[in-house]
N, C-alpha and C positions, 0 to 999 in steps of 0.2 A: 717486474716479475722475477727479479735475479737478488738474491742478499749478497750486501758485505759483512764484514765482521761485527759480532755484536745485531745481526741485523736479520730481517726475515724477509725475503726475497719472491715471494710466488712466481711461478709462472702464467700460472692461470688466470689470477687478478691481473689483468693486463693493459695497462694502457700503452697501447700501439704508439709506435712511433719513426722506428726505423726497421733497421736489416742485418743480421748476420747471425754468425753462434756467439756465445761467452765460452771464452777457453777457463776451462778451472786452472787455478796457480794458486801455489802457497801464501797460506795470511803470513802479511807484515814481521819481519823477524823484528825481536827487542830492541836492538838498534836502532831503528827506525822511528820507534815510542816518541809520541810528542813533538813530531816534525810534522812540516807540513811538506806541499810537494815541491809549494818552495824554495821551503829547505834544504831540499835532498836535490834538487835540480840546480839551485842557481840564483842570483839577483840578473833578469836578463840585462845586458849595459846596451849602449848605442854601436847598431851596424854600423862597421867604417866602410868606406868603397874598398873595391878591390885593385889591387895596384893595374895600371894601365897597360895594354902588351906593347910592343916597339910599333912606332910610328903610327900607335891613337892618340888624336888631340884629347886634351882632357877641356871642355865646358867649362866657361866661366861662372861664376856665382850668380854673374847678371841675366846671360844669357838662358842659365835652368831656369832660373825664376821670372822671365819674358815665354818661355816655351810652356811651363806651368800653367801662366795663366790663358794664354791661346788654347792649348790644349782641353783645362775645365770649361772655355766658354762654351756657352749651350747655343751659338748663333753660328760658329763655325760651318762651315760644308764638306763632305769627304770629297775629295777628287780622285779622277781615275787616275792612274799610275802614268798613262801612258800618254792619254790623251789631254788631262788637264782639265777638264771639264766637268762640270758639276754631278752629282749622282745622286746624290739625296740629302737633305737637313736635317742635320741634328734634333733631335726633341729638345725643346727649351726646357730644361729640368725647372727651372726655378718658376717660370710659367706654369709647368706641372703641380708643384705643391703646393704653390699658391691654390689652384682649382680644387686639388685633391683636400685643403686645407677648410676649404669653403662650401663643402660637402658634407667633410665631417661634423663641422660646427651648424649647417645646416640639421642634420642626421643626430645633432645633440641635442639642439633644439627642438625636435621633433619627437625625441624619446624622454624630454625631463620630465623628472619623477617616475621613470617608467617602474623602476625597482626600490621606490622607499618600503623602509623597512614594516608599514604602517599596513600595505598592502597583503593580502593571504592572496596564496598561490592559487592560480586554475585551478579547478578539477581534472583531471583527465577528463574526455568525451571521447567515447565508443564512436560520436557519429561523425567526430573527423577521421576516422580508420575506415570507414566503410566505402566499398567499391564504389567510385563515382558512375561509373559505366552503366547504371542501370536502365536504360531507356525503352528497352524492347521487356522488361519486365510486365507479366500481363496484368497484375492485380493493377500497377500504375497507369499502363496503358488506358487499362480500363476505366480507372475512377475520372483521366485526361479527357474521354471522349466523352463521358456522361457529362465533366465540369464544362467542356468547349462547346457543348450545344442542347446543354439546360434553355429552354425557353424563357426566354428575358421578361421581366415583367410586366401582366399586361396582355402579355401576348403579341403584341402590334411588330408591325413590321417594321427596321428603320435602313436608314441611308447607312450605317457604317458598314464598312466590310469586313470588319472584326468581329461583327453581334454574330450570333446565331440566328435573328431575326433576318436578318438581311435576303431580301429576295430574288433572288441571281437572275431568275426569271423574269420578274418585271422589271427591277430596276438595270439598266444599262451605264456600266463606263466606258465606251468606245466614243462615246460623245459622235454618235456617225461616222466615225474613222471604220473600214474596213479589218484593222488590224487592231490589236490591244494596243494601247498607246503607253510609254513608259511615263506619265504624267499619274496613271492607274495606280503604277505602283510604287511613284514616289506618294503619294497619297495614305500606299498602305503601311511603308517606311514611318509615316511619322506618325502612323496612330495604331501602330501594334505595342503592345504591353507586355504581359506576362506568358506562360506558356500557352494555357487555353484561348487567348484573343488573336494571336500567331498564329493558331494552328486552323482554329476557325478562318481566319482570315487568306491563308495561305490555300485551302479548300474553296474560297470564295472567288478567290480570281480564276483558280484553273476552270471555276461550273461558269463564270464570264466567258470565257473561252470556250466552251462547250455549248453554251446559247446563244452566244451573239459574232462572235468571231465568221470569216467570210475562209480563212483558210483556219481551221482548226489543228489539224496535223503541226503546221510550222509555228502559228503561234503557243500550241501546249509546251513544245519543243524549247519554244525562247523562254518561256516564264520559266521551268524547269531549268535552265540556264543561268537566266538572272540572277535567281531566289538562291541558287546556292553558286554565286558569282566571289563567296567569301575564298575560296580554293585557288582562285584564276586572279590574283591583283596584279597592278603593274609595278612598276620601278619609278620609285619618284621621280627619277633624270628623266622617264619615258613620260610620262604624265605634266612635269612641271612645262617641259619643252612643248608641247601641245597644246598647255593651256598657253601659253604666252602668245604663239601662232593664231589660235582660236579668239581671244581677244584682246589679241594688242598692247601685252604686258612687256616692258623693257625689260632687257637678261637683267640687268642689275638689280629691278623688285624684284627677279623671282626667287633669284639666290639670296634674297633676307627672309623668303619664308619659307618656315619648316611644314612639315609634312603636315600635322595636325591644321594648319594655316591655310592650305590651297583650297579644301573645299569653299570657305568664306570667302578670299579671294576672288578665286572664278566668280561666284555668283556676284562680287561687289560690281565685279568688273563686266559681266553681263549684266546688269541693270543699270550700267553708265553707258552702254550704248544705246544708239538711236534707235526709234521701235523701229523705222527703216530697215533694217538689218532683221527682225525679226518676219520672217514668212510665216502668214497665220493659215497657209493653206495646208501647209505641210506640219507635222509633227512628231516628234522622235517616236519611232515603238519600240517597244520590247526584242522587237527581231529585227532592230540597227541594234541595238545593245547587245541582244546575244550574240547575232555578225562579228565583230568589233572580239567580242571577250574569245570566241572558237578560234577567230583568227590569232589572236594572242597566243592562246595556248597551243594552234597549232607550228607557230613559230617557236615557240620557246624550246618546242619538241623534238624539233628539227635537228641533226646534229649538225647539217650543215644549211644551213641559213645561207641566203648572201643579202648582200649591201640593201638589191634593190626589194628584193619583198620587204626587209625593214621599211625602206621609206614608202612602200605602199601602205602598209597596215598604220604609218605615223600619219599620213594622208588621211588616209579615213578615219581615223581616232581624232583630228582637230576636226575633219566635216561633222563628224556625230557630235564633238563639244560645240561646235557652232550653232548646230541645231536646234541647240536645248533653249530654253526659254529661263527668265528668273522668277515668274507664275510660279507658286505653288512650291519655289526653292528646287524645282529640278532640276537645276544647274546644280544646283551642292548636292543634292541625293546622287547624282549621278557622279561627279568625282567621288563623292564616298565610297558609292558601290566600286568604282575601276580603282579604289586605294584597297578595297577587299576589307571594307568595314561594314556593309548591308548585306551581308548573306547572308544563311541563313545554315545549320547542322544540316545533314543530309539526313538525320532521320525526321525531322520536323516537315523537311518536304514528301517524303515519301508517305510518311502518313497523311500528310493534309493531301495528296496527290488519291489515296486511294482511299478519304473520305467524300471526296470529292465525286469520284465513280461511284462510291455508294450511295449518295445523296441523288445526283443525275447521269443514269447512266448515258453511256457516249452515245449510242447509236439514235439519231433521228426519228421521230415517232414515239419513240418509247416512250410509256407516262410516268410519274416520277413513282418512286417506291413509298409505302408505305409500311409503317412497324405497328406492332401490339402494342409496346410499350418502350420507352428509352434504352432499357437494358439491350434488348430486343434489337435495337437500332446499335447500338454502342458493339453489341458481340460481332454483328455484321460488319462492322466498320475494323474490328480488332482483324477478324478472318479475312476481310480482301487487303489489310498493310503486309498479311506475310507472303501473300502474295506479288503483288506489285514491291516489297524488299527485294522477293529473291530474284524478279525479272530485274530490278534495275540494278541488283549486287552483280547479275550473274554477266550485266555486260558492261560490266567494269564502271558505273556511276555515268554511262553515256546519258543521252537522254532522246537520242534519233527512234533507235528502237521502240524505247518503251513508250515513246507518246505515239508511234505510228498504230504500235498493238492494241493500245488504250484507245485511239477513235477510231478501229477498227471495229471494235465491238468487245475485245475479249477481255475474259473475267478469268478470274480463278486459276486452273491448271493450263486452258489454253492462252494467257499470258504468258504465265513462266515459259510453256515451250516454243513461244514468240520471241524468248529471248533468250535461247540453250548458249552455252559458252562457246564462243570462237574462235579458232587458233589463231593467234594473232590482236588479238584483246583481251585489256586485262581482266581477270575477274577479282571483285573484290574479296578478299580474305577471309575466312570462318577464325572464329578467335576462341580462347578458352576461358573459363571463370577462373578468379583465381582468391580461392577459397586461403584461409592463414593457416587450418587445420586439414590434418587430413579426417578425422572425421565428420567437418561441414563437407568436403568433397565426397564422401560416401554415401552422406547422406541425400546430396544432390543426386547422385549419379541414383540413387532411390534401386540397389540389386535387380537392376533389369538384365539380366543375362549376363554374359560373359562380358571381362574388361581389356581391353590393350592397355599396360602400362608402356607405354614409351618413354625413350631418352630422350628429354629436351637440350637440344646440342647449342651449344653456343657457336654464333657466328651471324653471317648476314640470310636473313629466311629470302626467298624469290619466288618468283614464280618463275618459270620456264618452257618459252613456246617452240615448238620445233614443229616445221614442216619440210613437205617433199623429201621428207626420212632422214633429216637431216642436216639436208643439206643451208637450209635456212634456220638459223635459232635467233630467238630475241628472250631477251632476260628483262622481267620489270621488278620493281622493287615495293614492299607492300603499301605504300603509297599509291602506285599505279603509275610512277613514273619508271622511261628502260635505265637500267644499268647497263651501259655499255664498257665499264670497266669490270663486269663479271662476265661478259660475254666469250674470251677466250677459257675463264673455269667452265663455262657449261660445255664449249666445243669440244675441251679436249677430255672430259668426263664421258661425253655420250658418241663423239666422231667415232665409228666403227665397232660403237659395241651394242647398238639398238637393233629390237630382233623384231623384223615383222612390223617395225613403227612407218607408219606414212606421217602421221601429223598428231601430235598429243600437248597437252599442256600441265606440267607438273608442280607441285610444289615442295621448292627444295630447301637444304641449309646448305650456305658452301663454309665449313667449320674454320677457324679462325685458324692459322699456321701457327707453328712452335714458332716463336720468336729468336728464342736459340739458335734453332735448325738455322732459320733464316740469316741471322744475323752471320752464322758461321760458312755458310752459302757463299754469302756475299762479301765473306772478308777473303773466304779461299777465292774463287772470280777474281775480285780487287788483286790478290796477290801476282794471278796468272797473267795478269794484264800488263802488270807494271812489269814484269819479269820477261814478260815479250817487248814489250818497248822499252825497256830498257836494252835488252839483246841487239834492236831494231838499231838503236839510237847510238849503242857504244863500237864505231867502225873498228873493224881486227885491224890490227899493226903488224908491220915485218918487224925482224929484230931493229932496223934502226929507225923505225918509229915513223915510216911511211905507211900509209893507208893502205891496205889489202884490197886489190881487184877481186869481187867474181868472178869464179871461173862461167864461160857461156851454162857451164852442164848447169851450174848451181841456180845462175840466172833464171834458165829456162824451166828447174822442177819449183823456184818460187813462184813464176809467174803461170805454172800449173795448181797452184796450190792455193794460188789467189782467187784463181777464175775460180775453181772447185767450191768455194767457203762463198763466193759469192751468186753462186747456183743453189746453193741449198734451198731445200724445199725452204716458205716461209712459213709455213704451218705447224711443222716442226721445230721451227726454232721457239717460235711464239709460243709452243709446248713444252717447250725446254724452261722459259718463265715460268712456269703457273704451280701455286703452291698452294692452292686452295681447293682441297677436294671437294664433292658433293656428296649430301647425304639426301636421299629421296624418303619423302615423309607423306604426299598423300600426290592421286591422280583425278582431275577433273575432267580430261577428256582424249578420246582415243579413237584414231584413225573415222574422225566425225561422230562418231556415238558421245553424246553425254555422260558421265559418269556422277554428276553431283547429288543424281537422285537415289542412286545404289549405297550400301550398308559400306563398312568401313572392311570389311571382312573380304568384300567381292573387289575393292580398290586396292586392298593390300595384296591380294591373291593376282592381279593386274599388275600390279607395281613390279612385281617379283619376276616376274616373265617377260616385262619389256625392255630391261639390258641386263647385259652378262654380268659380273660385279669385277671388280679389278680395284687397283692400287688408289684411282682417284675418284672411286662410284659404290657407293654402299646402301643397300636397302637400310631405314634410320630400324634401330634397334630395341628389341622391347619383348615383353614376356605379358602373357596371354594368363587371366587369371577367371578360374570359371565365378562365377554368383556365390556358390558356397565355399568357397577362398580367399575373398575379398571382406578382407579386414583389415584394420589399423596395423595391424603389427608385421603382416606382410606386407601392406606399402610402405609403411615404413623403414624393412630391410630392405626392399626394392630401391628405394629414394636412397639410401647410405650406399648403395652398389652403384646406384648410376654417378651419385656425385664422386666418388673414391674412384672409377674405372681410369678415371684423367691419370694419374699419378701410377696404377696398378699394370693400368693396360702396356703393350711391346709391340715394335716394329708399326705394322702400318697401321694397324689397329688403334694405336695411339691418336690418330689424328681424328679419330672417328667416335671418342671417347672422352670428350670435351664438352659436359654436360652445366647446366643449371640448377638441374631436379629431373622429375619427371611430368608425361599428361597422360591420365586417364581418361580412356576414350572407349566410349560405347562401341563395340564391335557389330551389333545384330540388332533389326529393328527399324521402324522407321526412325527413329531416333539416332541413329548412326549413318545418317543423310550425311552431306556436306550443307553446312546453313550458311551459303556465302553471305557476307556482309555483318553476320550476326555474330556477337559474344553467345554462345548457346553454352546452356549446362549440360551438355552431352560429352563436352570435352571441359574437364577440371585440371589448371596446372599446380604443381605442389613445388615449391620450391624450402628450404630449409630457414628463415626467416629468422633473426636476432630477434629474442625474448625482450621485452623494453618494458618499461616503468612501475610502478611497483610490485608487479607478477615477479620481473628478474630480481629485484631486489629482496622479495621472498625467499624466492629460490636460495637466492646466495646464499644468505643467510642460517635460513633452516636444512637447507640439503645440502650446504657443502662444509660443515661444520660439526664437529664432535658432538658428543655430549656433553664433555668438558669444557669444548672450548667453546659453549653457547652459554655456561656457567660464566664469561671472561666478556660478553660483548658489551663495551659500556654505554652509557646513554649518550644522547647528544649534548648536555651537557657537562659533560667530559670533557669535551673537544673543543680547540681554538681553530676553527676553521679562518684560514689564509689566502688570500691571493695575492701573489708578488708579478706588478704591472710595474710600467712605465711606458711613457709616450706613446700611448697607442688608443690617446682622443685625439689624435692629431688626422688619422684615415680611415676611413668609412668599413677596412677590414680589419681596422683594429677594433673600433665600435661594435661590429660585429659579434666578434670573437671574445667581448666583453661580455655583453648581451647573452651568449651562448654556454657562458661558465655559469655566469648570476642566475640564467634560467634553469639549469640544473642542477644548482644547490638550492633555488627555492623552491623548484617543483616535491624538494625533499624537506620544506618547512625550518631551513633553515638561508642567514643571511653573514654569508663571510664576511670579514675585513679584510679590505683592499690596503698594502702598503703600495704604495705609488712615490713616485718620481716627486723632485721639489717643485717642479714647473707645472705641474696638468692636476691637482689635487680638486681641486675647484672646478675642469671639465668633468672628472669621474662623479664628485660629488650632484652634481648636475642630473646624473643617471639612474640617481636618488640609492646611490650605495655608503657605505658605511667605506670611510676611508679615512687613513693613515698615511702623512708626512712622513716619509722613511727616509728619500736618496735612491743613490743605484744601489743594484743588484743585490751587493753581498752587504751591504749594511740592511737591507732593506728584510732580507732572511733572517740576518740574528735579530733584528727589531722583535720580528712576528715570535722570535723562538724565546726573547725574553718577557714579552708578552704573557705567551704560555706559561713561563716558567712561573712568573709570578703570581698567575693567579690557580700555580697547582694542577694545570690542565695539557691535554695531550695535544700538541703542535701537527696540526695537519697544513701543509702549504703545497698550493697548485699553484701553475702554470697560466696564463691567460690566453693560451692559445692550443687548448684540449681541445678535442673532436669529443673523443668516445670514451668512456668505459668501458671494458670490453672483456667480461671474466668467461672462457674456453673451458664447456663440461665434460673434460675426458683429463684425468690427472698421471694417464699411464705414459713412460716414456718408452718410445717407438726407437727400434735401432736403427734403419734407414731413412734417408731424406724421403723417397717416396712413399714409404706407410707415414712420416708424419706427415706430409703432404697430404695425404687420401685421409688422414687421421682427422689432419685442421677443418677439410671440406666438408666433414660428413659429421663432424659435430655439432651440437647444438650451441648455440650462444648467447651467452646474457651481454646487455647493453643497460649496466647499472649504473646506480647516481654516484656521484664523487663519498658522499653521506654514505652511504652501505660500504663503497669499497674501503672509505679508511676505520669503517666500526668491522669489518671481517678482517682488515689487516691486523688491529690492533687486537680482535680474541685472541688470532693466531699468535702472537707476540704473547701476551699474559697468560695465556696457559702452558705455556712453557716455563713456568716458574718466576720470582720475583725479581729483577733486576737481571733474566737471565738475558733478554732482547728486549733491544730501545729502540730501535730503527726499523722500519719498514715498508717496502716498495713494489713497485713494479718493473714487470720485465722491459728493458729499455728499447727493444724493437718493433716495427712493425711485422714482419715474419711469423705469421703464427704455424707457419709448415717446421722453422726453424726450433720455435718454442717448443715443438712438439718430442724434440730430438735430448730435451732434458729433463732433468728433476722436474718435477711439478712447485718444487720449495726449495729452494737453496740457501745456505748460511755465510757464503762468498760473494766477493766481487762486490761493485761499488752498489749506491742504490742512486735512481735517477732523481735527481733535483724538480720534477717536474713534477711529481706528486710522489710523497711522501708520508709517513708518519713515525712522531718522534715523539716519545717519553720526555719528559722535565730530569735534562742532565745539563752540569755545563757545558759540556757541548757546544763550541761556536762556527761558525764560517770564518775562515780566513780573510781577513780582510785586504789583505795582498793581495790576492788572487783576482785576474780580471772574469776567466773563466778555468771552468771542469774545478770549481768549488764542490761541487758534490762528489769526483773523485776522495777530495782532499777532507771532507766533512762526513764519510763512511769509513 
């Protein structure tokens, strides 16, 4: 983005790459003409050593070149200084590349021909851009339920547990077992298919449970457990070692098989034992399996674990593998499931969970329901998932509750209030849609009343439980697991300033700390520290250089000063760390009242009133916009104010000002619920998102270009599109980052020439590119540029290890770091093809008259807060080597030069 001489420089075509400003300085005086910088610097010669001080031996020839080669070797060990004893082994470099060697040539082999030139590009597809997240969508829901329990044809009823047909009521899997036996549902493990056989089938075992089952409550509990047992896996060392125990595998097989390996294993190894060992009285259920998976998780939960509950829960994780049989592969379904490969989404359970109840309901007696018509049956099944969602979102994906609720009898709303949120458990998170535009977000949001634009702050979002006013807080993280390394930010944000609170649960941001601040924190600390033990460390002297006694007085106000610093409160101190304020964004629940059924407007009116605000506690901030306000070009100033506050904002304010975008959030309405668990369109987040592939390359083109200078754009054959590589088929990040150019010069219909290295011409070729024997570096540049020359055409050459294109639509230059800072965040951004940026460099160039500019580039940093702080176009300073474009002049690279050739080639 910077020009040198002769040269045109954008800032805004920019390809990112480092950091700093460009200082302006005077072009080249005449003197200089026709030098290079080798020139004018120097032939560098050979560093001599430097003469030796008095009494250092000076190293033999023999002995540097015996310490050389000990030194490179990759088999050496570090030892400790003191003690002499081993610490760690070197990485065997040459073992390394060899592997990394055998990767890539793997990784060649797998993409040849990917890029002959024979091939036409992809199309773009709209449907790899679209939200995956769709699953509570109701047109889908709904076409799910109709597809999952279509009557099969025929009519007839069968054995599978996947059919629709299937008849829960007559047909029996407990095989006479009192309890569901997990043999049921390795059964259904291996004959579930696509979505609709899953889901039906997933329905099918809970209505098993519901007909035949002798304790219903605890087995709905287990299956619920199992089925989403993908969440709860173990640790191959925990798993490997158990199965060894469980069947008598030597440490040495177990340690040659890898993970994908143990389920086969196990089962080889149970069906080599004596049916002896098998008890056909006994058989694993479902609730040894969920037993086994809670106790896991409640270990793992634990901060402080000891020794012996491990080997209790290692005890009964080899009795439950013991147990298993090799029938039916329950031995392998069962390590799969404890490896956390049988599980199953959690929305897949909870819909099959509350088809399930809608098929049979739980209570005893009851006769089954009957429909008009499939639709009829299908809306009924949609209307009890949101229910049973929000019971099982609202207590935190448990599943004690919600199956006690469920064969209790209740349906509908007295579910959900069978399972209102609990202080002290987590609830699952309500999420936003996240729309690319802001008017798909309005359009969602469909003018129901009044909107909350809030500030979406960067940092870590939590939840936050506090009881007994206080005095107890726990922090989870939206996962559902605690953060106990945020637990002192929430302490010392709410310790003494909560009004009226007994026990609430919030949801918060603790925003991310200036880095700065911090670093400078910690270098002044550092400084204090050293500066005392240095004090500490350096004894006073008399004049003739004996060591100064304390006096008793002195003695006795350290040894006052000692106690004193080691009485300190400790809560205090551990308040004195904490750099991470909290921003409060919504409330679930308050001194035992529910809050997730109330409007956004009654939670925020709550929020406001349940602590004071101060330096590390902010209510999250945002602007209220009524129905007939809400439009694109007001949230659109809204979104530029919240991303620019970071940079604008002062003092404490600052920390609180540290955005991404914004969410528009229904304020009034039933629709301004809290929908734990759920993506709901009630809240839309708008973030500022780079323009990408041929929209940005319109853009560029047509909107950031003269009249004139769209008269100057030339075609693509104009252009000798170049890449200058070398040895980078040698690792799988070089192949990469191959792959990554060639896919963006052909997503643009066109196929560069690779000048490559002498050695790898024949790897590249492989990748089905267009490639040219050059040498290194700077032969390999004038190659391409005589290339150009010759055949009359304008010399474009990249880099083989581009990211972005990246052209910044604001050309105004800002005089403070912090307005270009808020300038860079809140502007829009193209993310164009190499192909557009060098046909916009080179208008820019020819409409500047003939021969007037040959050279053209971009800005050499990554810094676009920095870019912001200059011309939008400069006619200075070097251009960067890494993407360029060059007119047909003599013009060469220096071929002396190892590097900062493109200093010396601008």
């Amino acid at each position: 983005k910077r020009p040198g001489l002769g040269a045109l420089f954008p800032r805004s075509a920019s390809l990112i790459l480092g950091s700093g400003p460009c200082v302006k300085e005077p072009p080249l005086r005449s003197a200089m003409a026709g030098k290079s910088l080798l020139d004018l610097l120097g032939t560098p010669g050979k560093a001599k050593r430097p003469a030796p001080a008095a009494g250092e031996k000076v190293p033999t020839p023999a002995k540097e070149a015996k310490k050389a080669r000990v030194g490179a070797s990759s088999g050496i060990s570090r030892l400790d200084a003191a003690t002499g004893k081993k610490l760690q082994r070197t990485v065997n470099e040459k073992k390394h590349k060899e592997e990394e060697r055998k990767k890539a040539a793997d990784m060649l082999e797998a993409n040849a021909g990917k890029f002959a030139a024979t091939e036409e590009p992809d199309e773009p597809s709209d449907e790899a851009e679209e939200v995956e997240d769709e699953t509570w969508d109701v047109a889908r829901r709904l076409q799910l339920a109709l597809a999952a329990w279509a009557k099969p044809a025929g009519g007839a009823a069968t054995d599978s547990v996947v059919s629709a047909g299937f008849d829960a009521v007559a047909t029996g899997l407990l095989g006479g077992a009192a309890r569901l036996p997990f043999r049921a549902l390795a059964a259904f493990f291996d004959s579930s298919g696509g979505p609709a056989p899953t889901l039906c089938g997933v329905a099918n075992l809970i209505r098993q449970v519901r007909h035949h089952s002798q304790d219903r409550e605890a087995d709905l509990a287990a299956v619920l457990t199992v089925l989403l047992a993908g969440k709860q896996k173990l640790t191959h060392c925990q798993l490997r070692n158990a199965i060894g125990r469980a069947f008598g595998i030597g440490a040495a097989e177990l340690r040659q098989i890898a993970p994908e390996g143990l389920p086969d294993a196990a089962l080889a190894a149970r069906s080599r034992q004596r049916a002896l060992f098998e008890d056909k009285s006994k058989c694993v259920s479902a609730a040894d399996v969920a037993a086994v998976l809670d106790q896991h998780v409640n270990l793992k939960c634990r901060i402080n674990s000891v020794d012996r509950e491990a080997k209790v829960f290692e005890d009964r994780l080899v009795k439950l593998l013991a147990a298993s049989v090799a029938a039916g592969r329950e031995t392998w379904h069962l390590v799969r499931l404890l490896q956390g490969h049988m599980g199953f989404s959690w929305d897949v359970v909870v819909r099959g969970l509350a088809h399930a109840v809608t098929l049979s309901p739980p209570l005893s007696g009851t006769a089954l329901p009957t429909w008009a018509d499939e639709n009829t049956r299908a809306e009924a099944m949609l209307a009890m998932e949101e229910y049973v969602l929000q019971a099982y979102a609202q207590d935190g994906g448990r599943t004690a509750r919600v199956a006690k609720a469920v064969v209790s009898g209740k349906t509908g709303d007295a579910l959900v209030a069978a399972c209102l949120p609990s202080c002290g458990v987590p609830v699952m998170p309500m999420q936003a849609e996240t729309p690319k535009e802001i008017d798909a977000a309005l359009q969602k949001l469909g003018g129901e009343g009044s909107v909350f634009v809030e500030w979406n702050i960067v940092g870590d979002r939590a939840q936050v439980h506090v009881r007994e006013g206080g005095k107890e807080i726990i922090v989870f993280s939206p996962d559902l697991l605690r953060r106990a390394d945020r637990l002192d930010d929430a302490t010392a944000a709410l310790a003494g300033h909560l009004i009226g609170v007994t026990s609430c649960i919030l949801e918060v941001v603790f925003s991310r700390p200036d880095k700065k601040k911090v670093v400078a924190e910690k270098e002044g600390e550092n400084k204090e520290q050293d500066a005392e033990m240095k004090e500490e460390e350096t004894p006073t002297k008399e004049k003739d250089g004996k060591k100064k006694e304390k006096s008793p007085k002195k003695k006795e106000q350290d040894a006052e000063k000692q106690e004193e610093e080691q009485q300190k409160d400790k809560g205090t101190q551990e308040q004195e760390k904490i750099t991470r304020p909290m921003i409060l964004v919504d409330l679930l629940e308050l001194n035992g009242d529910s809050f997730v059924q109330r409007s956004l407007r009654e939670r925020r009116a709550a929020l406001a009133n349940l602590a004071a605000p101060h330096a590390r506690l902010r209510l999250a901030h945002g602007t209220e916009l009524a129905a007939d306000a809400l439009d694109a070009k007001t949230v659109s100033e809204l979104l530029s104010e919240a991303l620019s506050m970071r940079f604008l904002a002062s003092g404490e304010d600052k920390a609180f000002s540290r955005t991404m975008g914004v969410v528009l959030k229904r304020l009034d309405g039933p629709s301004a619920a809290y929908f734990a668990g759920r993506r709901s369109d009630a809240w839309q987040a708008l973030e500022r998102p780079p323009v990408t592939g041929p929209e940005a390359d319109r853009l560029l083109l047509e909107e950031h270009l003269s009249e004139e200078e769209k008269k100057h754009i030339p075609s693509l054959d104009e252009f000798h599109f170049s890449v200058i590589s070398g040895f980078r088929t040698r690792t799988t990040e070089g192949i990469n980052d191959i792959m990554n150019i060639q896919k963006k010069y052909n997503d643009a219909n066109v196929h560069p020439v690779w000048y490559v290295d002498n050695e790898c011409p024949d790897e590249y070729r492989q990748l089905g590119l267009k490639v040219v024997k050059a040498g290194k570096l700077i032969p390999a540049r004038n190659h391409a540029l005589e290339d150009a020359h010759k055949a009359g055409k304008i010399c474009v050459q990249t880099s083989d290890d581009i990211g972005v294109w990246c052209y910044l639509r604001d050309e105004t230059r800002h005089p403070t770091d912090d307005e270009a800072n808020a300038a860079c965040k809140r502007c829009e951004v193209l993310h164009v093809s190499p192909v557009a940026a060098a046909r916009f460099l080179a208008a820019k160039m020819r409409a500047r008259g003939p021969g007037k500019c040959m050279l053209g580039g971009v800005y050499p940093l990554s810094n676009g807060g920095r870019a912001m702080r200059a011309e939008a176009f400069h006619r200075m300073h070097f251009l960067l080597g890494d993407f360029f474009v060059a007119e047909a002049t003599p013009c060469r690279f220096d071929e002396r030069l190892s590097l900062k050739e493109d200093y010396d080639f601008t």
